[in-house]
BAVEXVO-172052 format. One record per residue (C-alpha): residue in one letter; x, y, z. Coordinates in steps of 0.25 Angstrom, whole numbers, plus 5000, padded with zeros to 4 digits. Layout:
BEGIN
aXYZ;...
END
This chain:
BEGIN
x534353685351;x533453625338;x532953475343;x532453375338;x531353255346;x531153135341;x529753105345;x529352965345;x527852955344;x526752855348;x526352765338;x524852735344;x524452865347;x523052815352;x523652735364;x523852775377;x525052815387;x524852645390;x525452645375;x526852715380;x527052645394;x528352575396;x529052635383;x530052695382;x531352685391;x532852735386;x533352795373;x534352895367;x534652955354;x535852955346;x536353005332;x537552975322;x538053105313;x537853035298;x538253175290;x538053295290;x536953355297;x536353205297;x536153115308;x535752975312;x534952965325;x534552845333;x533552845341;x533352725352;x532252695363;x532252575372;x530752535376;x529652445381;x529552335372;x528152275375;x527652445375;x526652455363;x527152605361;x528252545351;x529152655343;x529252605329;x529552755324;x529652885331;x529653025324;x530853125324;x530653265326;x532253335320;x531853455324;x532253505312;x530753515306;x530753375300;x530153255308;x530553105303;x529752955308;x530952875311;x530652715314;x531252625322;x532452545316;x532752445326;x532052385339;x532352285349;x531652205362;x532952215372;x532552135386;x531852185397;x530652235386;x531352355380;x531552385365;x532752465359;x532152545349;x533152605337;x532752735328;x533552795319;x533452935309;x534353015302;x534253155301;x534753265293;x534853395303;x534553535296;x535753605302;x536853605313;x536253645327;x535853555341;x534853455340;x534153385350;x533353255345;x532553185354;x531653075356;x530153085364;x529352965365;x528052925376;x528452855385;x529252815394;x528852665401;x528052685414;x528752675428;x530252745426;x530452775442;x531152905437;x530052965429;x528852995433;x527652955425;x528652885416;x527652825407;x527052955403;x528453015402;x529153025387;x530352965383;x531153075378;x532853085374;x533753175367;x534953195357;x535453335353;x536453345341;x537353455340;x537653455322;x538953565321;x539853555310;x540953605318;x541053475328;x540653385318;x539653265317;x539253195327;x538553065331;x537953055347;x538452955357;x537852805356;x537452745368;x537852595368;x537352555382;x535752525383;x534952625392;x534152525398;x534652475409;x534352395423;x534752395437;x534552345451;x534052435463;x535152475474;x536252455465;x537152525456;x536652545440;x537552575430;x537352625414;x538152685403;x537552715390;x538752665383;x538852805375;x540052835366;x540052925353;x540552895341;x541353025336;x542253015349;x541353155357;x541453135371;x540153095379;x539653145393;x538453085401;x537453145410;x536153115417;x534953185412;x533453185417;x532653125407;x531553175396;x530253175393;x529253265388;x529753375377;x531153305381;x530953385396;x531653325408;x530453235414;x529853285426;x530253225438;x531253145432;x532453125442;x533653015440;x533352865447;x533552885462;x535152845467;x535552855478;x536952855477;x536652935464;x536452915448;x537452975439;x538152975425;x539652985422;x539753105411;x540953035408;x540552885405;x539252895406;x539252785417;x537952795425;x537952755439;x536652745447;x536852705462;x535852645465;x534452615462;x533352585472;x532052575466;x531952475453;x531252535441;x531352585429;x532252735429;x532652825417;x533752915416;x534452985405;x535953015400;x536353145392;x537553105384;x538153205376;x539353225368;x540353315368;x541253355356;x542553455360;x541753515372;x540653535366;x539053425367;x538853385353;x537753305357;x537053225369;x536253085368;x535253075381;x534852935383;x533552915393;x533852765399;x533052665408;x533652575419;x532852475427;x533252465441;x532652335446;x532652255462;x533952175460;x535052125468;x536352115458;x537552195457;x538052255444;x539352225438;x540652275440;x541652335428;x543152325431;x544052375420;x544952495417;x544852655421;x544852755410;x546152725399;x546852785386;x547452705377;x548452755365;x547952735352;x548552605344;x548752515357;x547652425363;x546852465375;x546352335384;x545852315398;x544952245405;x543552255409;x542952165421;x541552135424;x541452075439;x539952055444;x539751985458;x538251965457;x538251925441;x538651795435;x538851845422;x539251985418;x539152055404;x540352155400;x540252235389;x540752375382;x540152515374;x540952615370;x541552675359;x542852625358;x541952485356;x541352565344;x542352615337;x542652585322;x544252595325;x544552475333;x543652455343;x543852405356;x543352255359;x542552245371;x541752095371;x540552075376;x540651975389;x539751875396;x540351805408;x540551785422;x541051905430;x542251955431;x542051965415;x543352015410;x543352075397;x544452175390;x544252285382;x545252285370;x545452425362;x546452415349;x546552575350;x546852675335;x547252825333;x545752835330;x545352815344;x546152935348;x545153055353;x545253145366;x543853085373;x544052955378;x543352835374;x542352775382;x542052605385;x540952565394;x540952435399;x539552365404;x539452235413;x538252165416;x537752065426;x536851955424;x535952005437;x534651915440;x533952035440;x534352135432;x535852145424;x536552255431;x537552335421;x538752395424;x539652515418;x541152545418;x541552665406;x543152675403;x543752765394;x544652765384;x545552865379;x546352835365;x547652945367;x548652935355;x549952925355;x551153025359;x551853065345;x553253015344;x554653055340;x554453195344;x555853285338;x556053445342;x557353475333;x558053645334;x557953695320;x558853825323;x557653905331;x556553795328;x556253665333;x555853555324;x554753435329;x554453315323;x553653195329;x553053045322;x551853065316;x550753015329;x550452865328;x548952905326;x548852945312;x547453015316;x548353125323;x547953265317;x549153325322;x550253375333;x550353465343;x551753505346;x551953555360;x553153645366;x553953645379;x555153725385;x556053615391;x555753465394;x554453415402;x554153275406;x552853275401;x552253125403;x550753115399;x549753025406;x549452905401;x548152945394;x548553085392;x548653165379;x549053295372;x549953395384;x549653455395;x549853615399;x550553555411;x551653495403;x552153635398;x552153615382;x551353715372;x550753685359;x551553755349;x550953695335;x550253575328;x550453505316;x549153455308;x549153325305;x549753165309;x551053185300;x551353325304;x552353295316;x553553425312;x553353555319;x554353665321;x554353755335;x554853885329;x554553945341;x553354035338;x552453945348;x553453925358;x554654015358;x555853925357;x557053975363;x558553955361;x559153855371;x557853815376;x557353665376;x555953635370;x555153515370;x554053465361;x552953365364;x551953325352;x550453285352;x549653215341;x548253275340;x547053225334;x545953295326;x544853255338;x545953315346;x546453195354;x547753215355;x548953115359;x549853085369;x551153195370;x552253155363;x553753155371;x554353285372;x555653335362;x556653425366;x557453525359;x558053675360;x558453785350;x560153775350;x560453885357;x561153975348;x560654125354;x560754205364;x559754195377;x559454315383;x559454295400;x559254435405;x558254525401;x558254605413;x557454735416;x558554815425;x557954935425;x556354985425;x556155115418;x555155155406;x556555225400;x557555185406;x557455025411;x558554935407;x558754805403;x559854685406;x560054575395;x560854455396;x560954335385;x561754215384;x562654155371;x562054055363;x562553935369;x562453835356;x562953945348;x564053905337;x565054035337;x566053955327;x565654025317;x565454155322;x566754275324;x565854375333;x564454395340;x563654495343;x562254505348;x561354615347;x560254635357;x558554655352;x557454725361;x555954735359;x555154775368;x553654725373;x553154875365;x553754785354;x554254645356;x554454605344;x555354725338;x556654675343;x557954785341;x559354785345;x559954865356;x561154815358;x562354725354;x563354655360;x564654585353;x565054485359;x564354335365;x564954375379;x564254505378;x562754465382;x562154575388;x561354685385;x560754805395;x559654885388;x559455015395;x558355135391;x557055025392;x555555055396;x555754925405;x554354975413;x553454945402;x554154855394;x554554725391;x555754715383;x556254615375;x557754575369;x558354465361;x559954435359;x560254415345;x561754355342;x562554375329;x563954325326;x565054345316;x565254285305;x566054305292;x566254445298;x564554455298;x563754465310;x562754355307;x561354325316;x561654205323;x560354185332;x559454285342;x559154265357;x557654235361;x556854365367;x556954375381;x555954505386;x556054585399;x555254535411;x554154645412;x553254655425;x551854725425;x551354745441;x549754755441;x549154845452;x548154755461;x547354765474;x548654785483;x549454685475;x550254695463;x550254575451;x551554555445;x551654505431;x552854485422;x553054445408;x554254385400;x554754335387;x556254265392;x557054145386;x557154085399;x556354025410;x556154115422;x555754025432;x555554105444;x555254285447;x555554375459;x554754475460;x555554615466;x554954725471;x555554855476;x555854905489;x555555055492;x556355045506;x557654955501;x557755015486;x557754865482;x556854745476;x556354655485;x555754505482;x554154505481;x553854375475;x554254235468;x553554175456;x553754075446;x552554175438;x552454275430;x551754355441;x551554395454;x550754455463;x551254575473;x550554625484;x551554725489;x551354795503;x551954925498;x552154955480;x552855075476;x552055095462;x553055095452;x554355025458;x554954925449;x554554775453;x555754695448;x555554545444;x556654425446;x556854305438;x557354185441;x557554105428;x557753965424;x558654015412;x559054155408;x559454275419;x559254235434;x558554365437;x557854455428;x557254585431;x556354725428;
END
């Protein structure tokens, strides 16, 4: 990891550590991507006013061999003594790479409770950049909530830094020790005493510290990095000072909504409440990045009144709020204490979903199927997933749930490309679309930060049924010569014979040596004539498969009318285990078999006895007595096609 320290330095060398006491108490760093490999960086410090070691400049080491004297652009005397000091530098980074830039300064003000030797301890925090061309530019998070902060002994304390970024990353939060020399953790530095405990929601970045008992002055830091497609692009750490004083009051209460989604082009609004017992005023107030936003931002006013303050939160919503991670709000109330202003915190997310695509059409096109939708009401859509289902499901999402599920049985079978691109033809390839079959289609509209919107209502269609389907592709015999096999079809049942004087249908085989070389073996003349028997197999060690294709008459011509969907053999493999057998099966039918019956044979009775039940596709055997080599046959019981099927 290159970094780079932003070292501020002393400006009167020859004064003594007096010079340094009560400086330097919170801070962060953070950065906005102008171009390139170029980047804005704002530095802010919050310190003792009246403290003669004043920062006009500090000096910035890149790390890249170059140093630069940056000054300060911008102060201001907040209450309470403490000065918000603002820095700013561009900087032009030699190559992509991590980068850590961090800032070091003497000292921290005397007397933090939590770190020993305060005063002689330096202020130190961090920022690390990760520049790839591959996920793009990048600016930090910004922390909109102050990190001075106050609150009273033996009751609960509340912060959130108010962070949100600005290309839409995700954010998590954790508590981390704070730095000093050489950016080192500082020795003997522990988090303020809680009882009940302290901790950070990675989530929200809600702190919650129950409670304080001693009053002073206590630092802690927050790590706050952000993640881009699984991966941390870049963390912010900021090193904040709360003052616990001895005070009775009690901090306010936030009542509003729990998390929520909301579809893009309809207005989200609810309520937020500020109820305080103790207080005769409460102020209410919001940070967050739909407040932010260029696109029709929310509106959130700033309130002074008596409690219960009631004040709604109004969000005009557009397709370019859509995204995956959900936006965050943090709402802030505070009292008017006669001590000290007690602050509370409640964090809602929002999640902006698009709408389901609409008109959604599956029309048979001979042995294809035809879908059409509207184009997506959000013209940012960069395209369509199209999704594939044998037979209707009453999928019904969740009210805030997008995209489809596994659970609900579709599979993705294509995409079209862009926000007008709503016709796509199923020829099968994906999905094999078989005769007599229904199929349903349900469409969802992707996004290129890969949101994706609500599932469209399912369509329904089949393939006419105008072939034969094959229903018995039985294994009568086992032999590696001479095994034998039953086959069984059914007539078309759509099939216009008007214009037809005579049928015949002539039977094709492959086998799994050669699936795809599919020749006839036999031919029958008539549509009552439907079976076949295929003798002189190696059925031990192969699986074979048969299609049924039908001709018919006309003119005095045999013509091609149309072929039957490939059904295979059901071919069993028994591996050997510790005194158990495993039983697996493979097929490739054009029906459904619902249920198998396992068979195995009986040395005493001559005949197959029943070992197992399963819905699968396996089944483990642990037999008390196996002679190797005796057939195991395999019963099916089937939705559609042959009620019983065997090796």
């Amino acid at each position: 990891m290159k970094r780079l320290r932003i070292f501020l330095f002393a400006v009167l060398l020859t004064v003594g550590n007096t010079v340094f006491a009560t400086h330097q108490r919170a801070g962060e760093i953070t950065f906005v991507h102008l171009s390139g490999l170029t980047y804005e960086f704002t530095i802010i410090t919050y310190t003792y006013t009246p403290s003669p070691a004043d920062r006009p400049e500090l000096e910035i080491s890149w790390g890249d061999g170059s140093t630069e004297v940056v000054e300060r652009t911008n102060k201001v005397n907040l209450a309470n003594d403490i000065s918000r000091n603002t820095y700013i530098a561009k900087h032009t980074f030699p190559s992509s790479g991590n980068y850590s830039i961090s800032l070091e300064d003497p000292n921290r003000n005397a007397g933090i409770v939590n770190i020993n030797n305060s005063v002689n301890i330096p202020f130190f925090i961090e920022t690390t950049l990760l520049i790839n061309p591959f996920i793009g530019g990048n600016s930090s998070p910004q922390l909109l909530n102050p990190p001075i902060d106050n609150g009273c002994t033996h009751k609960p304390y509340y912060h959130n830094p108010g962070a949100y970024d600005p290309d839409g990353d995700s954010l998590s939060y954790a508590l981390v020790p704070c730095r000093g020399f050489d950016g080192e953790n500082i020795p003997g530095y522990a988090l303020p005493p809680a009882p009940n405990g302290i901790a950070i929601d990675p989530v929200t970045g809600d702190l919650y510290w129950d409670s304080p008992q001693m009053q002073g002055e206590y630092n802690i830091a927050i790590l706050i990095t952000e993640w881009r497609k699984g991966v941390p692009i870049s963390t912010v750490t900021r090193d904040m000072q709360i003052t616990i004083a001895a005070c009775d009051n009690e901090p306010p209460e936030i009542i509003t909504i729990t998390d929520t989604c909301v579809i893009a082009g309809t207005t989200l609004v609810f309520d937020v409440t500020a109820t305080d017992a103790n207080s005769t005023q409460v102020t209410l107030s919001a940070t967050g990045e739909p407040l932010q936003t260029t696109v029709s931002p929310a509106l959130f006013p700033l309130q002074h009144d008596s409690p219960p303050l009631v004040t709604q939160f109004i969000w005009h919503t557009q397709c370019a709020h859509v995204r995956k991670p959900p936006y965050q709000v943090t709402f802030k109330a505070i009292d008017n204490g006669p001590q000290v202003n007690l602050v509370n915190f409640k964090t809602v997310r929002i999640t902006v979903i698009a709408p389901a695509p609409e008109n959604v059409t599956a029309t048979p096109s001979g042995n294809n199927i035809h879908i059409s939708w509207s184009p997506d009401y959000c013209s940012n859509v960069s395209g369509y997933k199209i999704y594939k289902r044998a037979s209707s499901y009453n999928f019904e999402p969740d009210e805030c749930e997008t995209g489809l599920p596994d659970y609900a049985g579709y599979q993705l079978i294509g995409t079209t490309n862009n926000h007008n691109d709503t016709l796509f033809t199923d020829d099968g390839s994906v999905f094999p679309t078989l005769h007599g079959r229904e199929y349903c289609y349900r469409i969802v509209a992707v996004f290129a930060n890969g949101a994706e919107s609500i599932v469209s209502e399912e369509a329904c269609t089949s393939i006419i049924n105008d072939a034969p389907m094959l229903t018995n592709v039985d294994v009568d015999i086992t032999d590696s010569e001479n095994g034998q096999i039953y086959l069984k079809w059914l007539n078309p049942s759509e099939l216009d014979v008007s214009q037809y004087t005579d049928f015949k249908y002539i039977v094709l085989h492959s086998t799994s040596a050669h699936p795809n070389q599919f020749e006839p073996i036999d031919t029958t003349y008539s549509l009552q004539d439907t079976t076949s028997t295929h003798k002189y197999l190696n059925t031990k060690e192969l699986t074979h498969y048969y299609k049924i294709e039908l001709w018919g008459k006309a003119d005095g011509i045999y013509q091609f009318v149309e072929v039957s969907d490939a059904a295979s053999s059901v071919f069993i493999v028994i591996e050997k285990l510790d005194r158990a057998l495993m039983l697996n099966w493979n097929e490739n039918v054009p029906w459904i078999n619902s249920s198998y019956t396992i068979y195995r044979y009986n040395e005493l009775s001559h005949q197959f006895d029943s070992i197992g039940h399963t819905s699968l596709r396996s089944q483990l055997h642990q037999p008390g007595h196996f002679s190797e080599g005796l057939p195991v046959p395999l019963q099916v019981d089937g939705i559609q096609g042959p009620p019983f099927l065997r090796l």
